[in-house]
TORVEXFI-137704 format. One line per field, with one value per residue (C-alpha): residue in three letters; residue number from 1; x, y, z. Coordinates in steps of 0.001 Angstrom, whole numbers, plus 524288, in hexadecimal, padded with zeros to 5 digits. Each point is the difference from the previous one (the first is absolute). Layout:
BEGIN
gutor	[ALA	...]
dodo	[NUM	...]
u	[X	...]
v	[Y	...]
w	[Z	...]
***
This chain:
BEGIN
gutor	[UNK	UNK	UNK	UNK	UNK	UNK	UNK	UNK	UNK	UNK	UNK	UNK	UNK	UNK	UNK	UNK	UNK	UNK	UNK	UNK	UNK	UNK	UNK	UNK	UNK	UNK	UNK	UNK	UNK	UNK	UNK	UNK	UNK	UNK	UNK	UNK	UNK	UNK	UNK	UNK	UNK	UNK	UNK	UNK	UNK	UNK	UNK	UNK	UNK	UNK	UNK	UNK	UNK	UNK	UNK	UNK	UNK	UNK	UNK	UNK	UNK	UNK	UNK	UNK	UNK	UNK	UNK	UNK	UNK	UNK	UNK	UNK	UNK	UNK	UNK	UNK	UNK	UNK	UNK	UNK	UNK	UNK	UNK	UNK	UNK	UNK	UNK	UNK	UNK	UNK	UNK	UNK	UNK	UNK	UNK	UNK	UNK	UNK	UNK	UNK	UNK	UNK	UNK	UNK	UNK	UNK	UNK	UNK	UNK	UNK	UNK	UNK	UNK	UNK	UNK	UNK	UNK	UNK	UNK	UNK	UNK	UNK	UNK	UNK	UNK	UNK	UNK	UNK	UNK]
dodo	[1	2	3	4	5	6	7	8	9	10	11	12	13	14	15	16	17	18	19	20	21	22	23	24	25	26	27	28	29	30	31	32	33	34	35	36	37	38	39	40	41	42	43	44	45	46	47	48	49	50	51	52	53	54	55	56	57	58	59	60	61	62	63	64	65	66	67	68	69	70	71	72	73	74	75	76	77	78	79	80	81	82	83	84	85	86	87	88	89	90	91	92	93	94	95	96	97	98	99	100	101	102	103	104	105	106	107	108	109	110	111	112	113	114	115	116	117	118	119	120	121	122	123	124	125	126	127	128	129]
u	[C8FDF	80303	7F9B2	7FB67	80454	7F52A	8056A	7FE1F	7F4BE	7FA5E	7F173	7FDD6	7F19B	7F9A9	7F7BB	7F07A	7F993	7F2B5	7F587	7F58C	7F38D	7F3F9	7F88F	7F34C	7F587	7F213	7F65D	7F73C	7EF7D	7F8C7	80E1D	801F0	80E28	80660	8002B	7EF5C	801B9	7FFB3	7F3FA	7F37E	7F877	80B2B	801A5	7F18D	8009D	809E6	7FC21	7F236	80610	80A8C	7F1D3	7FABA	80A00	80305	7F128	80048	80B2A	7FBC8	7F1AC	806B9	80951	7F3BA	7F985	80EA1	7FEBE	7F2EA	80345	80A93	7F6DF	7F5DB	80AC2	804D4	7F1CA	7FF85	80CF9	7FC37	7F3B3	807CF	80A0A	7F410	7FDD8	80C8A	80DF7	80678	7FA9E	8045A	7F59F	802FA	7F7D2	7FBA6	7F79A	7F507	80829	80A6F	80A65	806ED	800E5	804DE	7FC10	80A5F	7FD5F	808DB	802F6	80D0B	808D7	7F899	7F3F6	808C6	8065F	7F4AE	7F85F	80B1A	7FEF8	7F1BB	80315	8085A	7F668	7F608	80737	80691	7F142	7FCA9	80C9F	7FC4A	7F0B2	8051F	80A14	7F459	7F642]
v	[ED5E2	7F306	7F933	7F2F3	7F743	7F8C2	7F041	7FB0F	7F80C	807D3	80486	80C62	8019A	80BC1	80541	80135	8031F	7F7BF	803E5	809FD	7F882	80866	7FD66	7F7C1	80799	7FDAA	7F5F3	807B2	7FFA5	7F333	7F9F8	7F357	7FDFA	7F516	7FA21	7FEF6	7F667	7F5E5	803B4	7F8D5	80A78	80541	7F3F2	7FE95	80BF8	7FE9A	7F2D1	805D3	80B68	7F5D8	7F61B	80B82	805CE	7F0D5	7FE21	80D15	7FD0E	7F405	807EB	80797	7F44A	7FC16	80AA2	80120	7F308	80150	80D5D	7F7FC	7F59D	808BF	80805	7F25D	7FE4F	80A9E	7FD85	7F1F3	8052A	80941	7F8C5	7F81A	80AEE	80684	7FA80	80AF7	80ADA	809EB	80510	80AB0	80595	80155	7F7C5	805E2	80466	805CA	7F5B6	80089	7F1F1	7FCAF	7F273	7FE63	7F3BF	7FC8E	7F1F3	80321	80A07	803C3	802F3	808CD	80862	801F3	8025E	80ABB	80735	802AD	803F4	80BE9	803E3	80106	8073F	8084A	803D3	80193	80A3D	805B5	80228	805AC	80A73	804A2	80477]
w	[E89BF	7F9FE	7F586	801A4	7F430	7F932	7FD22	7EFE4	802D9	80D24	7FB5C	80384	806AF	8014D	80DEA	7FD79	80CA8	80264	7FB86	806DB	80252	8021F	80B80	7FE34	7FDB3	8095C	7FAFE	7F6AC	80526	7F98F	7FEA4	80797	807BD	7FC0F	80F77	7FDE1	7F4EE	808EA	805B8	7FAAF	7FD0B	7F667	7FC82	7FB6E	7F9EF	7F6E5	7FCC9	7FCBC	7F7CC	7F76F	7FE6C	7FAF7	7F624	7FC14	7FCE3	7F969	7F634	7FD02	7FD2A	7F4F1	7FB56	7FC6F	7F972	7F92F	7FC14	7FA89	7F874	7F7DC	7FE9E	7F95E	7F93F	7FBB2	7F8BD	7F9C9	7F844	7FD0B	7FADD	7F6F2	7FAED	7FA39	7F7DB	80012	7FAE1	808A1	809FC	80881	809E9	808F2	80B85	80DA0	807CE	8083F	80A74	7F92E	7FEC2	7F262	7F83B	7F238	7F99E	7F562	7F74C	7F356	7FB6C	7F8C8	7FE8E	7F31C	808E7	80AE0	7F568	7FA45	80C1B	803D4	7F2F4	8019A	80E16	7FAB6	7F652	8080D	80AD0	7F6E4	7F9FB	80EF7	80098	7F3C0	803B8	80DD5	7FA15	7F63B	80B94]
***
């Protein structure tokens, strides 16, 4: 059997067979074919369903918007009172927020000294129950 001899600058290529596509599978119940798209009643549909989700975002955008606004407040009204703050909770539903307010970096170290104390205390009180 004879050897084929491979030329200096001949790349060598290797064989991958193609791949094995699966067959499609059927059109699942309440799912639309893509061929119906063009139909107007699909087409109203859809149009009705992306109205809705736009109007819907832009719904909480706003309540978003207004959150931050009010969170806003509450720091100005603070910092009249307050060179530097930390305040750490949870709104009404159960989203977590952190206003951090220092005007040098005095005011953050500071502010971040506290902080361990009074989770260490936090530790401490925990480990003694």
């Amino acid at each position: 059997m004879k050897s084929k001899r491979i030329k200096k600058n001949q790349k060598i290529v290797p064989i991958i067979p193609p791949p094995i596509i699966p067959p499609i599978p059927p059109i699942p119940a309440g799912m639309i074919p893509i061929s119906d798209i063009q139909n107007p009643e699909v087409k109203a549909f859809l149009n009705d369903m992306i109205e809705q989700q736009l109007k819907e975002d832009a719904r909480l955008h706003q309540k978003q918007k207004e959150k931050l606004g009010s969170l806003k407040y509450l720091e100005g009204m603070l910092s009249e009172y307050l060179n530097g703050f930390v305040v750490i909770g949870y709104t009404c539903n159960g989203d977590r927020f952190v206003i951090n307010h220092a005007n040098n970096t005095m005011q953050e170290d500071a502010l971040i000294e506290q902080l361990k104390s009074i989770f260490i205390g936090l530790m401490e009180s925990r480990l003694r129950r």
